[in-house]
N, C-alpha and C positions, 0 to 999 in steps of 0.2 A: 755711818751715814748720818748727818745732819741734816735729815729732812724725814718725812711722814712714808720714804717708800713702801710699798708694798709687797714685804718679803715672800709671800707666797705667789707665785707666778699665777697668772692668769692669760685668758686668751689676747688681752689689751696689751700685755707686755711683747708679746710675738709679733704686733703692729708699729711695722718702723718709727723713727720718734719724729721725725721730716712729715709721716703724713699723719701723722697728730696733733703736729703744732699746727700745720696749713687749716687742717680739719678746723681747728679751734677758735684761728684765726678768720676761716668764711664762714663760720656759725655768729661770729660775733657780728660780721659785718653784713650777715643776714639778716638777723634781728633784730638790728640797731633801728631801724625805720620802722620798722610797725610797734601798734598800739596796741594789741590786739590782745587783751583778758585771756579769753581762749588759746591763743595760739602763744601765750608765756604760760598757761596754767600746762600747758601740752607738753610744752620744751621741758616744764620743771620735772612732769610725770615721765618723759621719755630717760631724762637726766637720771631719776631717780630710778626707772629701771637698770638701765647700763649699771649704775652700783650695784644692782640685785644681781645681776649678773655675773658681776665679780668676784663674790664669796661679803660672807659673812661680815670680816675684817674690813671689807672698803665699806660695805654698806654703813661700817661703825663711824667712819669717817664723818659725815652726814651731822656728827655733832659737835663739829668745827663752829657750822653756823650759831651756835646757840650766842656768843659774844657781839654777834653784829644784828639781833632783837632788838636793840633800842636804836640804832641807825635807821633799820627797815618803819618804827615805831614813828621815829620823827619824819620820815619820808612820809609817810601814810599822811600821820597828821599834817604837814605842810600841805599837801592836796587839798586834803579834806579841808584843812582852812580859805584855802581857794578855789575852791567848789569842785572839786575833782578830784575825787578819793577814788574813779576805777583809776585815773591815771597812775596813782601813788602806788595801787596794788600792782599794775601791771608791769614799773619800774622795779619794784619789790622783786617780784617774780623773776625779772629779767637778770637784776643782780645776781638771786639766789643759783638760778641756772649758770649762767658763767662762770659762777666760783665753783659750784661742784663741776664742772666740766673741767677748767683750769687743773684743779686738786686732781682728776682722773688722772689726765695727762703727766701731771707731776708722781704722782703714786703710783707709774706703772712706766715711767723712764726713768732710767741711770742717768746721772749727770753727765759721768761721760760722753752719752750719745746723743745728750740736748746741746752739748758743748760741741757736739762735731756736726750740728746742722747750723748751730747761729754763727759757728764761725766762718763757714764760707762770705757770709754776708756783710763782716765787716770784716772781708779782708783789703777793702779801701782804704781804711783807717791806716793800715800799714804805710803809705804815701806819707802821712803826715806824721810818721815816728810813732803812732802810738800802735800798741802790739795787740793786734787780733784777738790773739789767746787769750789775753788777762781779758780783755772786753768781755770775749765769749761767756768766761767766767765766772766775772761776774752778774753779769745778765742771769745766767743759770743758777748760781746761787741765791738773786734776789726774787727766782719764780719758785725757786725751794722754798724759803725761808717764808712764804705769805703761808703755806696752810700749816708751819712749827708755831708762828709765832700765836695763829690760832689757836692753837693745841695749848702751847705755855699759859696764854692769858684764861682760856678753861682751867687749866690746873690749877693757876691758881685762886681766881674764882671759888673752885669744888673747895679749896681749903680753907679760904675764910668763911665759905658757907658753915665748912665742920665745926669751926670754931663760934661762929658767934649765929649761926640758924637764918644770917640774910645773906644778901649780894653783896658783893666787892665794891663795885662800882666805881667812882672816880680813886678811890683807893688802892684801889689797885695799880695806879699810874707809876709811882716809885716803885714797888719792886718789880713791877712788868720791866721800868725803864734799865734795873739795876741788871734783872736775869736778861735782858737782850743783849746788852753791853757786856756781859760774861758767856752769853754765848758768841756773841760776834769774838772775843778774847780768845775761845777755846780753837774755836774756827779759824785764827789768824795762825796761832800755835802749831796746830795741825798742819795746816798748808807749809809753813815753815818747816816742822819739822820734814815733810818727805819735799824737800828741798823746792816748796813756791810752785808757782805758775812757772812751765818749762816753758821754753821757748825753742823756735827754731824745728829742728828733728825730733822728734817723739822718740819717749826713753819707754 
């Protein structure tokens, strides 16, 4: 598996993957309108339960975000330079929430059964020649690949920390760029080998 799934089963994997992604989806479009300090510091703590919930190993997850610190840092400070540093937290917060909720949903669906909800929905696309399946796809492969790439850019991070006792930081750009494009590599490999995106009748 090419992604962060969550090999030990939990009660979130027995939760069809249709009504995780909708779930995920009226969460976002819930929250998007409010400003509300409280009611983003709530979502993050409720987010942060649901991982306690789910054992040990998902709650380890949670240290994905450590790479996107200095994003959350310039957000803050942008605010704060324009006189509105709750607002900068309360965006903060909102980010933080949705990506661990996002990573939930990915860390406790198979690709296969995120690929058999997004593909009803561009089964349109087939009118115009281009094929459902590969879409589905890739759509599901680029909702895996956000909480690896996290993981990767951590790793490597932890190792030039070993090495030299600081942060990576823009240095890290080259071989982040290098190990994406060698996992994208491995990943094209694989699909070809058990013979591509099928089409048509399911083998």
């Amino acid at each position: 598996m090419i992604s962060l799934y969550l090999a030990e089963r939990t009660w979130l994997h027995g939760v069809p993957a249709g009504w995780k992604l909708l779930a995920l989806a009226l969460i976002s479009l819930a929250v998007t309108p409010f400003d509300s300090l409280p009611l983003m510091a709530g979502l993050v703590a409720a987010t942060l339960a649901l991982y306690a919930s789910l054992g040990r190993a998902a709650f380890a997850q949670v240290a994905l975000l450590r790479p996107m610190w200095p994003l959350f840092a310039i957000l803050i400070a942008l605010h704060w330079w324009n006189g509105d540093i709750l607002l900068g937290l309360v965006v903060s917060l909102r980010i933080v929430a949705m990506i661990l909720i996002a990573n939930a949903v990915t860390m406790t669906t198979r690709m296969d059964a995120m690929m058999d909800v997004i593909e009803p929905a561009l089964r349109p696309l087939g009118w115009f020649g281009i094929p459902p399946r590969s879409v589905a796809l890739a759509v599901a492969m680029m909702i895996r690949f956000v909480p690896l790439l996290f993981a990767l850019w951590e790793a490597l991070n932890e190792s030039w920390r070993a090495r030299t006792g600081k942060r990576g930081g823009w240095r890290l750009l080259a071989p982040f760029c290098i190990q994406t494009l060698r996992l994208s590599h491995h990943t094209a490999e694989a699909l070809a080998a058990r013979g591509g995106v099928f089409r048509g009748e399911r083998r």
